[in-house]
C-alpha positions as CSV (number, residue, x, y, z in Angstrom):
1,X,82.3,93.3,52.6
2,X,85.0,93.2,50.2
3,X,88.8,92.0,52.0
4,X,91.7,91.4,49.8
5,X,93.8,88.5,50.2
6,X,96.7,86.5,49.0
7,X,96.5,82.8,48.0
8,X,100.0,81.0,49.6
9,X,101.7,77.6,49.7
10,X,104.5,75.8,51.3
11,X,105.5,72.4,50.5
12,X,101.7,72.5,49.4
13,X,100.1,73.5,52.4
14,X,98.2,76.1,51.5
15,X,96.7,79.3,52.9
16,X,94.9,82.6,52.3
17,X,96.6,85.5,53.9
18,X,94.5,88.3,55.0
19,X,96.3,91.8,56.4
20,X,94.7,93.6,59.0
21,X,97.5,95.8,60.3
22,X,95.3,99.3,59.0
23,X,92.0,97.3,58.3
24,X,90.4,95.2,60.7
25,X,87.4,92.5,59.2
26,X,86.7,90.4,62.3
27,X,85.5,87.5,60.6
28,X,83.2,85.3,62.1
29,X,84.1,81.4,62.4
30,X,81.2,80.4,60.0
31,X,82.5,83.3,57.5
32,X,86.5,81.7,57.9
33,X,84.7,78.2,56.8
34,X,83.0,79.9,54.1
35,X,86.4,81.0,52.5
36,X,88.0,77.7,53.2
37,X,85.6,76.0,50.9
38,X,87.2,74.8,47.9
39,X,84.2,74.9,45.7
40,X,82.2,77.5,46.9
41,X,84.9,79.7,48.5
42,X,88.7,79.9,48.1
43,X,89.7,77.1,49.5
44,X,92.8,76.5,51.6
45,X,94.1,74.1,54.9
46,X,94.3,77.7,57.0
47,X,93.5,81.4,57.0
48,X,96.8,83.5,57.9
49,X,96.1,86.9,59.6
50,X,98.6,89.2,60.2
51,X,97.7,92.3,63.0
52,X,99.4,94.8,64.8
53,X,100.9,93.5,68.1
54,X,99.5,93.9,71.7
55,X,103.1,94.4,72.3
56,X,104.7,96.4,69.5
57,X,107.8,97.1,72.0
58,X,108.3,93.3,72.1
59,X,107.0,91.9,68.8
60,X,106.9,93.2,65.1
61,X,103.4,91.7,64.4
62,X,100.3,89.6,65.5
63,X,100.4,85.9,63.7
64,X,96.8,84.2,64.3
65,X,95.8,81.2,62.0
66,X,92.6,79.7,61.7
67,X,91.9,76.4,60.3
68,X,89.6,75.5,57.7
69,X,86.6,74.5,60.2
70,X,87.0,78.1,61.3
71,X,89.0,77.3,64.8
72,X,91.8,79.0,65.8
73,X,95.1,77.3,66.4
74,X,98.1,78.0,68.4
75,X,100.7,77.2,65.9
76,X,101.9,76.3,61.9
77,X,105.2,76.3,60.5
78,X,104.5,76.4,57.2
79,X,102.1,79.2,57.4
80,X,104.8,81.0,59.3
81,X,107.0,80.5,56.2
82,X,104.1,82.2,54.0
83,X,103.6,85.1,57.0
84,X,107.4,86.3,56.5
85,X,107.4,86.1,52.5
86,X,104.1,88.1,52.6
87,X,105.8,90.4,54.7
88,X,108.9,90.6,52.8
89,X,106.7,90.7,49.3
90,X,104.8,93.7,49.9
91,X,107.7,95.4,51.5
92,X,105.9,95.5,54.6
93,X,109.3,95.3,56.4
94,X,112.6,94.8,55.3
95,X,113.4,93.6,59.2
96,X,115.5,89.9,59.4
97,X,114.9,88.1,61.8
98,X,111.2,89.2,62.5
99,X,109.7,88.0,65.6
100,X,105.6,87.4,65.6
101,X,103.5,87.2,68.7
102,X,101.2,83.8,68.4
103,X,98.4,82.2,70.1
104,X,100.6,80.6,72.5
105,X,103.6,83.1,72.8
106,X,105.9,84.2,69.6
107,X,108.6,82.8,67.1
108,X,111.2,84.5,65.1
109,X,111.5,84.0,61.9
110,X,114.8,84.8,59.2
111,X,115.6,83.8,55.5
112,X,118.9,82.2,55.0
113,X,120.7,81.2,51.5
114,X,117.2,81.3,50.0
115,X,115.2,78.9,52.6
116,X,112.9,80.5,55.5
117,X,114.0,79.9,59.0
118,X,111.6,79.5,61.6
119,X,112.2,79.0,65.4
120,X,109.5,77.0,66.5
121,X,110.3,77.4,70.1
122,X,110.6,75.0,72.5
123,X,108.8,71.6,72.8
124,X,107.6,68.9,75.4
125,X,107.4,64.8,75.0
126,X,105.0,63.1,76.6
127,X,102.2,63.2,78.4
128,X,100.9,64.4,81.9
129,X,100.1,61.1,83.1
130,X,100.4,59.6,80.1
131,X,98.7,57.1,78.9
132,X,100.0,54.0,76.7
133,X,98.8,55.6,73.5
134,X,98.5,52.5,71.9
135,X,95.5,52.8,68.5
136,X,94.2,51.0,65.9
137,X,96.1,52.3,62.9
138,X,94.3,51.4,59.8
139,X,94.9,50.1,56.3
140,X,93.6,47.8,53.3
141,X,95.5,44.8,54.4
142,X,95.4,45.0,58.1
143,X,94.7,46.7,61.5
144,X,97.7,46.7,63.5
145,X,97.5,48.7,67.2
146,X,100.7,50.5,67.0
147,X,102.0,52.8,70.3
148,X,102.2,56.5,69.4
149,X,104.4,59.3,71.1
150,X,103.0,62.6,72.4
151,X,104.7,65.8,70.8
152,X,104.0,69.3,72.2
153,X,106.0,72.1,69.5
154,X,103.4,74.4,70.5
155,X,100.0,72.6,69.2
156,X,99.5,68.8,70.2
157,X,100.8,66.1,67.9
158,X,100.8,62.1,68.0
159,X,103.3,60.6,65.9
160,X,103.4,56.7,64.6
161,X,106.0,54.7,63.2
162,X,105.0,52.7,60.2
163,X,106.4,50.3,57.9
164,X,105.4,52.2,55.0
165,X,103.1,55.7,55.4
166,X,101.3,54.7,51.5
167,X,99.6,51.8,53.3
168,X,98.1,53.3,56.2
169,X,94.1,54.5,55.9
170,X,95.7,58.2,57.4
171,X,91.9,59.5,56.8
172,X,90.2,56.6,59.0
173,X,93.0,56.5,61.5
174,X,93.4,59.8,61.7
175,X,89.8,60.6,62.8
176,X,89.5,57.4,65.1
177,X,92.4,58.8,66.6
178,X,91.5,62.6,66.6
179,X,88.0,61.5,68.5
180,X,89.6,59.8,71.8
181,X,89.1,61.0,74.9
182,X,92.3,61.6,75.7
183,X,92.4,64.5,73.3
184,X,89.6,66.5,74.6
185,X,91.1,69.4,72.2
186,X,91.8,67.1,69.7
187,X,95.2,66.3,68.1
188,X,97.1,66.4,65.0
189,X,98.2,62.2,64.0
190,X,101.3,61.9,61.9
191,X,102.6,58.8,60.2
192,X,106.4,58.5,60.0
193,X,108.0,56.4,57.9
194,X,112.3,56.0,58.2
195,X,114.1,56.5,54.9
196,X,117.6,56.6,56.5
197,X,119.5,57.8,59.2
198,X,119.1,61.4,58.6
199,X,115.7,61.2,56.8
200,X,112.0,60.5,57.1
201,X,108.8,60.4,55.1
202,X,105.5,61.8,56.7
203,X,101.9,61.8,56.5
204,X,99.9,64.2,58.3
205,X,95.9,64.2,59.3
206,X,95.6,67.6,60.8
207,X,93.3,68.7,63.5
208,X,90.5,71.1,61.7
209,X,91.9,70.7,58.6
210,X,92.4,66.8,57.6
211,X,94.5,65.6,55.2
212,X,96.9,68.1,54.2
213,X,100.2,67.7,51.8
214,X,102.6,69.3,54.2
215,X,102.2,70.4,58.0
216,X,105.2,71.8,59.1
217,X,104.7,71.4,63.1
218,X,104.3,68.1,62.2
219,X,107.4,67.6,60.4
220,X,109.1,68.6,63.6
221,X,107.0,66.8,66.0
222,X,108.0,63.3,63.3
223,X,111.0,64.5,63.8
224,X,111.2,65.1,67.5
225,X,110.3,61.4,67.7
226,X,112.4,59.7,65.7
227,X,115.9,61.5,67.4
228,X,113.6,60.8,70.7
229,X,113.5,57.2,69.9
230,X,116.8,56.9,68.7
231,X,115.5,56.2,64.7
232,X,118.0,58.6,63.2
233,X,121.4,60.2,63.9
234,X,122.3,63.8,64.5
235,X,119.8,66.6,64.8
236,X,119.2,67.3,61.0
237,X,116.1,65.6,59.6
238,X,114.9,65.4,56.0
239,X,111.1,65.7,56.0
240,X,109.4,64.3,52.7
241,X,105.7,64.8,52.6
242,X,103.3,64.6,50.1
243,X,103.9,68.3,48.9
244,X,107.7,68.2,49.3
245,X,110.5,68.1,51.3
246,X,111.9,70.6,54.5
247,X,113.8,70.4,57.0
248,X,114.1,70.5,60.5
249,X,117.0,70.8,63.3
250,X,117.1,70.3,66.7
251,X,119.0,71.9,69.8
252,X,120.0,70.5,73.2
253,X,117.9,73.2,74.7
254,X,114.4,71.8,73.2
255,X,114.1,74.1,70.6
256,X,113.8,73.4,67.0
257,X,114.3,75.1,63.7
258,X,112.3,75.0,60.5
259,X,113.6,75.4,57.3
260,X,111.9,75.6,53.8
261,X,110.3,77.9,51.6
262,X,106.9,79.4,50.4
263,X,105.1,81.3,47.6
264,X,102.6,83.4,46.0
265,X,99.9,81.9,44.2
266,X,97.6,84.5,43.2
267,X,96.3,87.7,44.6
268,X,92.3,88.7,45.0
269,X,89.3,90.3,46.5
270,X,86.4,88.5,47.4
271,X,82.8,89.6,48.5
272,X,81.9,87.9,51.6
């Protein structure tokens, strides 16, 4: 089976994009881990598929991602970023904003003075009978049990303040964390470190996918957190991560914006 596809990145996150509006390859999860391997596959943090919609009356397209183990995933800001410069690219539409139907209901997505827009919907903090949340967070000089904050944007995140995120084991932590009990579906850990009043630096260990140089639900769930806890001012956030920087902005009404932008790598077919 030969499918085309389309290496992308944002901020370094970076995906394969796979179109299956006239072509449909239902790939299996052991095939999507197969292409996620970076030395015997493509390699990339998630798989990007773009479909017709269920509801083509209410949404444009279909926007399921797949992480590299293969799982599928309810949400990802910067692959959203990658979805609508595919789209725009190949002239697929010419449509702004477009609005995508997702695992967990839709976003809308624009460009604006050069950087890519998404509305990453609305989003919930805390826990349902939540717990303390207090972990082990890990480094080379010492273990330190640090209180984390629950972050729903549309897939589960834990964020953690930190003196400094270059310290912090994110790898060890991150897969202590991600094997609790209290995430029976598992959970994406981010380590936020305050810069200033309007600006953060992050580290993400992502759910399926590990160690990745830029999550972009995670920027806003960092983010989410620190105007929670009163860490910054105003609803503008800077979000430095290993891959770059983006931005994020928050509204009274729980919703929140992501800003940034994405681009091609290379173009390809491979035999699976």
């Amino acid at each position: 089976m030969k499918i085309p596809f389309t290496k992308m990145q944002a901020i370094g996150n970076d995906f394969i994009v796979i179109n299956q509006i006239d072509q449909v390859y239902d790939l299996s999860q052991a095939q999507i881990a197969k292409l996620a391997d970076r030395h015997f596959g493509i390699g990339f943090d998630q798989l990007l598929i773009i479909e017709k919609s269920d509801n083509p009356t209410a949404f444009d397209y279909k926007y399921r991602i797949f992480n590299a183990d293969g799982s599928e995933v309810e949400h990802c800001g910067n692959g959203a970023r990658c979805f609508y410069e595919y789209i725009q690219h190949h002239k697929i539409s010419s449509k702004n904003p477009i609005t995508a139907e997702t695992l967990n209901g839709s976003i809308s997505l624009t460009k604006d003075d050069e950087l890519i827009a998404v509305d990453m919907g609305t989003y919930s903090i805390g826990m349902k009978n939540e717990p303390s949340l207090f972990f082990d967070i890990f480094s080379d000089k010492k273990t330190e049990e640090i209180q984390g904050i629950y972050i729903d944007v549309g897939n589960p995140h834990i964020v953690f303040f930190v003196d400094s995120v270059k310290d912090v084991d994110a790898v060890r932590t991150g897969k202590s964390i991600q094997g609790s009990s209290l995430f029976p579906h598992s959970v994406n850990v981010g380590f936020c470190e305050i810069i200033n009043s309007n600006e953060i630096k992050l580290v993400v260990y992502e759910r399926g996918s590990g160690l990745t140089l830029g999550c972009g639900s995670g920027a806003c769930a960092a983010s989410i957190a620190a105007i929670h806890l009163k860490k910054v001012e105003g609803s503008l956030v800077k979000v430095n991560m290993p891959g770059g920087s983006i931005y994020t902005q928050a509204f009274a009404d729980n919703h929140i914006l992501l800003k940034g932008d994405a681009s091609i790598v290379f173009e390809g077919i491979i035999n699976l």
